[in-house]
C-alpha positions as CSV (number, residue, x, y, z in Angstrom):
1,X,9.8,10.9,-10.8
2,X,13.1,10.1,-9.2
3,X,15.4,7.3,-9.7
4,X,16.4,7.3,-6.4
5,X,14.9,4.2,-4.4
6,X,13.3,5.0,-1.3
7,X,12.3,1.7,-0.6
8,X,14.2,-1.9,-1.2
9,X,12.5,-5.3,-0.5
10,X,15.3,-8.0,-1.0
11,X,13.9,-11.8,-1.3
12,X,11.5,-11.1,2.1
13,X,9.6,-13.9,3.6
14,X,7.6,-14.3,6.0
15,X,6.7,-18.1,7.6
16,X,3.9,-18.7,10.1
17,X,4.2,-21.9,12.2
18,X,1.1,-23.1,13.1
19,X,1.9,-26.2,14.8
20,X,4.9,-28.9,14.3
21,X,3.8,-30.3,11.5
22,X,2.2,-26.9,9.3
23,X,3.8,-23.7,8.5
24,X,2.0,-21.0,6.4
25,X,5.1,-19.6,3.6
26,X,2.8,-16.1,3.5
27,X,5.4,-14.3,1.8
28,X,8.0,-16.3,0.5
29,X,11.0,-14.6,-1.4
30,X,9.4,-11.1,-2.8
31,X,12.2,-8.9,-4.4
32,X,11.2,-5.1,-5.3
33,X,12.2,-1.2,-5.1
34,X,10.2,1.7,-5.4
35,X,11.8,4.9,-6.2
36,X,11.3,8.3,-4.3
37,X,8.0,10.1,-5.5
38,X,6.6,6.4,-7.1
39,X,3.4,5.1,-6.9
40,X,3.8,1.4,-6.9
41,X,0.9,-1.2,-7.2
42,X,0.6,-4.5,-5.4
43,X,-2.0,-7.0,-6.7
44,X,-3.2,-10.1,-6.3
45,X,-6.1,-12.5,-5.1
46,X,-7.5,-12.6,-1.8
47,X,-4.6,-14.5,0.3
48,X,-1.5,-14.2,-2.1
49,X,0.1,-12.3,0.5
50,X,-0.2,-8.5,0.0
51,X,-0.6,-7.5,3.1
52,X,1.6,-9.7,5.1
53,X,4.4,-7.9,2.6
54,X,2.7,-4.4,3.9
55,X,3.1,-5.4,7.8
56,X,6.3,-7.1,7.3
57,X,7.7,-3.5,5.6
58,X,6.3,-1.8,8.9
59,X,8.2,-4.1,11.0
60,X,4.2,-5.2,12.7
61,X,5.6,-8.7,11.6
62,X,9.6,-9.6,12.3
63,X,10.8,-11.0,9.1
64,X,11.1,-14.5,8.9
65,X,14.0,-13.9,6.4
66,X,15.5,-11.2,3.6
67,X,15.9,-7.8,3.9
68,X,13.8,-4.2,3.8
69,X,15.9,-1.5,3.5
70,X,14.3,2.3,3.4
71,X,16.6,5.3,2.1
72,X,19.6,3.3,2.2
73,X,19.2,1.6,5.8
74,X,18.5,-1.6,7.2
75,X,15.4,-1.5,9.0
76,X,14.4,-5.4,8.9
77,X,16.6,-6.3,11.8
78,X,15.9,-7.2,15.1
79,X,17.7,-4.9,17.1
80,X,17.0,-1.1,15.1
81,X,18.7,2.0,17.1
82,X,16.7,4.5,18.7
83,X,17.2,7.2,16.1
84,X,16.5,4.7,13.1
85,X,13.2,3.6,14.7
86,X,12.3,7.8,14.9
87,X,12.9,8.2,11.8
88,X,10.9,5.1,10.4
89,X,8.1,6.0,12.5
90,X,7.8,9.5,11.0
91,X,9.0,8.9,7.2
92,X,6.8,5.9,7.1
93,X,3.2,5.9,7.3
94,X,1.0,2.9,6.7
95,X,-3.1,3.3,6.2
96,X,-5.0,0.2,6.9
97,X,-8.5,-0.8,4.8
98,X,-10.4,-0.9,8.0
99,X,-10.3,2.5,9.1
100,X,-13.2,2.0,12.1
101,X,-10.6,-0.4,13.8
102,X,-7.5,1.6,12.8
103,X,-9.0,4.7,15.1
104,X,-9.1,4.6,18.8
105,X,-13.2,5.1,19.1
106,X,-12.0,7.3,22.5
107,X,-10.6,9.6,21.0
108,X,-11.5,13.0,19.3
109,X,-10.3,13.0,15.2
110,X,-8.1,16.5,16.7
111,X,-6.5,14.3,19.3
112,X,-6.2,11.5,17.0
113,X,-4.6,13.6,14.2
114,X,-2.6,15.6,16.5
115,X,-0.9,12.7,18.5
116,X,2.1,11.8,15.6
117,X,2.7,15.6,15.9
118,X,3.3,15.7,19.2
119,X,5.4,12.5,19.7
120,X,7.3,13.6,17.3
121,X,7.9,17.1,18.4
122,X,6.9,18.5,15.5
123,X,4.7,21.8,16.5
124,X,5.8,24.6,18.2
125,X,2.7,25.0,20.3
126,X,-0.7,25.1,20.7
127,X,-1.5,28.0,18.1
128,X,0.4,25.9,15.6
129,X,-1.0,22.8,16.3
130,X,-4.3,24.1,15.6
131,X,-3.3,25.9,11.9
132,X,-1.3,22.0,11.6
133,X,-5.0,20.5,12.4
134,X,-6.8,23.1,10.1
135,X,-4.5,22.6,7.0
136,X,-4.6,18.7,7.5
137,X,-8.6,18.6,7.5
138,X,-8.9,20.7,4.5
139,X,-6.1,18.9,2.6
140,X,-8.4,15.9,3.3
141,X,-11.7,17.7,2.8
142,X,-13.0,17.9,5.7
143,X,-13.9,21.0,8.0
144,X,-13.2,22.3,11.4
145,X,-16.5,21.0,12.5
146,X,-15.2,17.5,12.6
147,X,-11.8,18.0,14.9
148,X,-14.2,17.6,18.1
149,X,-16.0,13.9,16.6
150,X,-15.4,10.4,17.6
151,X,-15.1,8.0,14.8
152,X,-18.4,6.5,15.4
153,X,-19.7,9.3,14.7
154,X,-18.7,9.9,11.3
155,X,-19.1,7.5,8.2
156,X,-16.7,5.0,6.8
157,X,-15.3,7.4,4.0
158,X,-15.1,10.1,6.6
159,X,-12.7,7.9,8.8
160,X,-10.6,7.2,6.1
161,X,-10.2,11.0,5.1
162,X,-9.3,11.1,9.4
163,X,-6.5,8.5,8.4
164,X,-5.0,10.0,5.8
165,X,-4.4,13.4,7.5
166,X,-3.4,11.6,10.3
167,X,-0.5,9.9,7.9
168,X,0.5,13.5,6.5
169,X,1.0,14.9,9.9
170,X,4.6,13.9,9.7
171,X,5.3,14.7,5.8
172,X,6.0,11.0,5.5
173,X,8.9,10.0,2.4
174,X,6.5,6.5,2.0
175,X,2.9,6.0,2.3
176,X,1.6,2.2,2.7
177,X,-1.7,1.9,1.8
178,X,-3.5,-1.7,1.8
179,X,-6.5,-2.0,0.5
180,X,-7.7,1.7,1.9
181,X,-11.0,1.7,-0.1
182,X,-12.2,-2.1,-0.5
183,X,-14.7,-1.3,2.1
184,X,-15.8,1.5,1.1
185,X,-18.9,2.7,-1.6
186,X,-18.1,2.9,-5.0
187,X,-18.5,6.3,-4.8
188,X,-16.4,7.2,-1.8
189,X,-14.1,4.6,-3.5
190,X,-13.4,6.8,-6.0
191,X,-13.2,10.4,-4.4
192,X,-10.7,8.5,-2.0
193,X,-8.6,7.6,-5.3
194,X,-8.9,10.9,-6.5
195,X,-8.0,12.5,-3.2
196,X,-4.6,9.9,-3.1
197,X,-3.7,10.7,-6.7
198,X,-3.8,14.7,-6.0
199,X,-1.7,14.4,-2.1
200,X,0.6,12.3,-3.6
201,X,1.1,15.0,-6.5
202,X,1.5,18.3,-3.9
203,X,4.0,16.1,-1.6
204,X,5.4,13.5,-4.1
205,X,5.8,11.1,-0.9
206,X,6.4,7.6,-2.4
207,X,3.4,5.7,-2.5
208,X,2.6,1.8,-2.4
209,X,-0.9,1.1,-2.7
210,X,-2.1,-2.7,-2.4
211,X,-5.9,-3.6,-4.1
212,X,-6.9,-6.3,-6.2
213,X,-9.3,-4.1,-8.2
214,X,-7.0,-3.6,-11.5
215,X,-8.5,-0.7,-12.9
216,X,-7.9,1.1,-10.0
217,X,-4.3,0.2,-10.3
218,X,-4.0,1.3,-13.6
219,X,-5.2,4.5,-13.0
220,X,-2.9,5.4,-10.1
221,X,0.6,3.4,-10.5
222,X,3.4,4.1,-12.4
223,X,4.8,0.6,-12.1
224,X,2.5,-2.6,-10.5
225,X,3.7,-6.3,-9.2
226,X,1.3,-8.7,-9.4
227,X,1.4,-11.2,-6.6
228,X,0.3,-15.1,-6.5
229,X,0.7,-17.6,-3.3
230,X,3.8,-15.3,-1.5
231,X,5.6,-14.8,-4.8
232,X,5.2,-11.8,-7.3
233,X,5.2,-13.7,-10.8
234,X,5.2,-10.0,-13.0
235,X,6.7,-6.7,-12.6
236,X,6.4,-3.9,-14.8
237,X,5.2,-0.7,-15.9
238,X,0.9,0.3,-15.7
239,X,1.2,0.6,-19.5
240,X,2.9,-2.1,-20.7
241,X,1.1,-4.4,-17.9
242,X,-2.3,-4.2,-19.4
243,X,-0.7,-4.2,-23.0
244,X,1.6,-6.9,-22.8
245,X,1.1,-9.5,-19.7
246,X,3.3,-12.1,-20.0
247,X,2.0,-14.5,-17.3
248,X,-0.5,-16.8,-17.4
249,X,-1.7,-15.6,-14.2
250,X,-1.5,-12.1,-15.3
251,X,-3.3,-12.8,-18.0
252,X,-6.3,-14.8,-16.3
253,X,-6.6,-11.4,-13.8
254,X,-6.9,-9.2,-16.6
255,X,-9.6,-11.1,-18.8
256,X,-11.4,-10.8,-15.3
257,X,-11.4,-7.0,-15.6
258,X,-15.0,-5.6,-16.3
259,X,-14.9,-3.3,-18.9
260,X,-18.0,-0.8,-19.1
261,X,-19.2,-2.1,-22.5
262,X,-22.3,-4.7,-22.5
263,X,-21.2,-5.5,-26.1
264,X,-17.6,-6.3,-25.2
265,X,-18.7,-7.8,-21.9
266,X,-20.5,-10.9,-23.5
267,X,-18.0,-11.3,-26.1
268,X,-15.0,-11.5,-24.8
269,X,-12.9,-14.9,-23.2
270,X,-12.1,-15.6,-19.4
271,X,-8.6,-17.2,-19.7
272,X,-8.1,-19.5,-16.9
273,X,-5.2,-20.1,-15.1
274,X,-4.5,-23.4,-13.5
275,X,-3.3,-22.9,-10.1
276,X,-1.3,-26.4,-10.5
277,X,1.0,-25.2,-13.3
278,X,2.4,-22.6,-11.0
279,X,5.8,-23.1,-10.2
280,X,7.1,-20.8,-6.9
281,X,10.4,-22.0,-7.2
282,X,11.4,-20.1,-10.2
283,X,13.0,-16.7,-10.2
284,X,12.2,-13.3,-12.1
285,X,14.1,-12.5,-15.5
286,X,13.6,-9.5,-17.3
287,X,12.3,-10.5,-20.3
288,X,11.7,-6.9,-21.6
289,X,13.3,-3.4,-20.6
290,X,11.9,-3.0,-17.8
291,X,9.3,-5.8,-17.2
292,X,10.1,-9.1,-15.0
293,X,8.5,-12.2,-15.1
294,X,8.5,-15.4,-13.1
295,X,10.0,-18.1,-15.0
């Protein structure tokens, strides 16, 4: 894995206004980098903000303040250039956990997989759109039978193969993916894991993957935040994560984990964490080599 970063989020928030009187802090002041071939993990409960950090990254939400840069450049702006927004929109690829409403229903998964390529003039013609299309499906696991199917007419796990290939149309330097398998079996859940973990091995593309299942986490990442009300409170590698969380509310999520032992499973403690002790106005310090925590 490289040390160069790919990716730099610099004290990003994002505020919705709701009326004169209430505004929604979403994201407020989330500082991290992910370097070029890393898989980085973003966790956290239901409504700490993942996501909106996800959108905000792909520019779908302006940036209420801070900064996103990606290989060097600016791209949280207002005003992006022509050629920056090109290159963002085919080095940056984001797959969204409901993959029925991230596919147009009208169209065929061959259109749908072939339209990045062809707005970003990347195939020669139509002989090598169709070897582009062949490669893609198998690289996904699907066949050639399914390039003339509508997404209804293929199953959940099936759609999200379609969105995948449809990200690695345009060899993509950063892959977003949030939440890409909570609605999915536990089954598909896993070959979709399996399936991200061998891509992201034959392309190295950089690869941030938000969930709030923890042991998938640990089996994917190289480094994980872990996020609480807009503010990640804990930074650091997979390993020393899970051996050594320093926060209380790090800890609390990882008592929470079910472990595959019955015996284990009744004896062991749920540490709770006190949502009221939780102080968002304090700032990351690395207490250890390596491993950041809010203090």
């Amino acid at each position: 894995m490289s040390t160069e970063e790919i990716l730099r989020v610099c004290d990003l928030k994002q505020h919705f206004r709701i009326n004169r009187d209430l505004t929604i802090k979403a994201v407020d002041g989330v500082t991290f980098q992910i370097n070029r071939g890393e898989v980085f993990g973003l966790v956290g409960e239901t409504g700490s903000g993942k996501s909106t950090v996800a959108r905000t990254i792909m520019g779908i939400y302006p940036a209420t303040d801070g900064e996103v840069y990606f290989r060097g450049n600016k791209i949280s702006q207002k005003y992006i250039s022509r050629e920056s927004k090109k290159d963002i929109h085919k080095n940056m690829q984001i797959i969204f956990q409901d993959s029925a409403a991230a596919l147009n229903p009208r169209m065929t998964v061959e259109q749908i997989i072939a339209e990045p390529l062809k707005i970003n003039r990347l195939i020669k013609d139509k002989d090598d759109l169709q070897n582009r299309l062949k490669s893609l499906l198998f690289e996904v696991g699907l066949d050639e039978t399914y390039k003339t199917k509508y997404p209804p007419e293929i199953s959940g796990g099936q759609r999200q193969r379609v969105t995948i290939a449809r990200c690695l149309s345009t060899s993509p330097d950063l892959i977003i993916a949030d939440e890409p398998i909570a609605s999915l079996d536990v089954s598909i859940q896993a070959q979709i894991i399996t399936l991200f973990q061998r891509l992201q091995r034959e392309h190295q593309f950089s690869f941030l993957l938000i969930a709030h299942d923890l042991s998938i986490i640990k089996f994917i990442c190289n480094r994980i935040a872990v996020m609480l009300h807009g503010r990640i409170v804990e930074i650091a590698s997979a390993k020393e994560l899970f051996a050594n969380p320093l926060h209380a509310y790090t800890q609390s999520l990882l008592s929470a984990v079910p472990v595959p032992d019955p015996v284990y499973e009744r004896n062991k403690k749920r540490i709770d964490y006190n949502i009221e002790d939780f102080n968002k106005g304090g700032d990351l310090i690395e207490a250890l080599p390596g491993h950041y925590v809010l203090k």
